[in-house]
Steps between C-alpha positions, in 0.01 A plus 500: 500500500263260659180563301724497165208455224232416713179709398326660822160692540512775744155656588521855734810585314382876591782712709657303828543126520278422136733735302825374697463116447393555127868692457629269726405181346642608169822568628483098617442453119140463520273579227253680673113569458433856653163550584293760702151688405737867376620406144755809510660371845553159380619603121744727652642185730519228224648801291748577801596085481511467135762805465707368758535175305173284645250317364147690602137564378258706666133362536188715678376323736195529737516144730168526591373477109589114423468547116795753575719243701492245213554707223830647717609072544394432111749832462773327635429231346510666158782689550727210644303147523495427870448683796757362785400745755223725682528795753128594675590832604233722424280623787223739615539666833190677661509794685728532797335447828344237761343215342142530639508868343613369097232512254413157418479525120855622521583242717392250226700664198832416785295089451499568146800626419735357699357139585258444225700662212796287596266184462408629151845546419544153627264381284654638187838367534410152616380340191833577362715421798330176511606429193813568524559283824645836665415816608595812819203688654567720762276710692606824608361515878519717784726535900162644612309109438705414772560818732181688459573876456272800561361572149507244320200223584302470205838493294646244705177276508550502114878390548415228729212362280844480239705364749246221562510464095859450482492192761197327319602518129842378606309190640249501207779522242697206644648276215452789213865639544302828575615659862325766659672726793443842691756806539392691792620807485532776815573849498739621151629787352401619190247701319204484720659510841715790380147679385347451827794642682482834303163539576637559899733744402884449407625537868205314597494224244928461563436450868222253439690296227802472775312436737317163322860427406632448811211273631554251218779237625696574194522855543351669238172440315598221202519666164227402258728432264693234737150370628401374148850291491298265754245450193764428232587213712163357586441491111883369425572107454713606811163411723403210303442303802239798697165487410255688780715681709480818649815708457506830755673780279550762762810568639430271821182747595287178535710355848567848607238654785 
């Protein structure tokens, strides 16, 4: 178990990638922080890890409310004394369609959410990481920051802001023990992608799901589940020694064309 005891804050642990690394992480003996804004979703996933024999507790949590991010670090904090870990998952995605047509405001909750609410997040945990002279961040990012997709602009502007995060705490945080990395994940299979699919139609939604499949090098799009394994090791003592990378977590779609 490579995160045996370590206390992590997850943020987005709503269903898909949040939800996955938060059962995930446990199972690597972490004692995780679940956090998202619906208090039923996230009770019923620290419940989920707590009857299965993990150490959980379920916080609400709105990331763009900072009083709300530090009481979810001082929870951690009272439940267990140190926090050793954070995941910035959580996100906002506008309305499908080309970028000129979003709406701006909700281009600004993607900013607020998913760049900005990391940085509050950030904020919350360093005081304590400081102190301890250690601490995992790692920002949950996006394939389409680096192969622009159809869809997806003002969402992806808000990733790459968080990219750009990840490379200048790492810098800023030189000499604190505190490393700060990015998990950029592509295409995966779970919840949400399975929800979109049924909206074609279940012929329909099969023959698309194959189809994205076979146009990922690895032949299938990468579980959820099996993408969040590349976040258990970005906040392991396994990468001791990476601070500011950029880790593609897509079954090779990045180099194919």
């Amino acid at each position: 178990m490579i995160l045996n005891e370590k206390v992590i804050i997850i943020t987005g642990a709503g269903p898909g990638m949040g939800t996955a690394a938060c059962r995930g992480a446990a199972r690597e003996g972490a004692r995780v922080v679940v956090t998202a804004r619906s208090r039923q979703a996230i009770e019923d996933v620290a419940h989920e890890i707590v009857a299965a024999g993990g150490e959980a507790i379920a916080v609400p949590l709105d990331v763009t409310d900072m009083d709300q991010c530090k009481a979810a670090a001082q929870a951690a904090l009272d439940k267990w004394g140190r926090i050793d870990g954070l995941v910035n998952s959580a996100y906002f995605h506008p309305d499908w369609g080309p970028l000129v047509d979003h709406d701006i405001e909700q281009v600004l909750s993607a900013y607020n959410v998913g760049a900005v609410g990391a940085l509050r997040m950030v904020k919350a945990v360093y005081p304590t990481m400081k102190a301890q002279g250690s601490g995992s961040i790692v920002n949950v990012s996006t394939l389409c920051t680096r192969k622009p997709m159809q869809g997806e602009g003002g969402y992806g502007m808000a990733k790459g802001a968080l990219n750009h995060m990840s490379r200048h705490l790492a810098v800023e945080f030189a000499g604190t023990g505190i490393r700060v990395n990015t998990a950029l994940m592509g295409w995966m299979m779970g919840a949400p992608l399975q929800g979109f699919a049924d909206t074609l139609g279940k012929e329909e939604g099969a023959a698309f799901l194959k189809q994205r499949g076979t146009e990922i090098p690895v032949g299938h799009i990468p579980p959820d589940a099996d993408c969040a394994k590349a976040v258990y090791f970005l906040l392991s003592d396994y990468a001791s020694e990476i601070t500011g990378a950029m880790l593609d977590v897509n079954g090779g779609d990045w180099v194919a064309a």
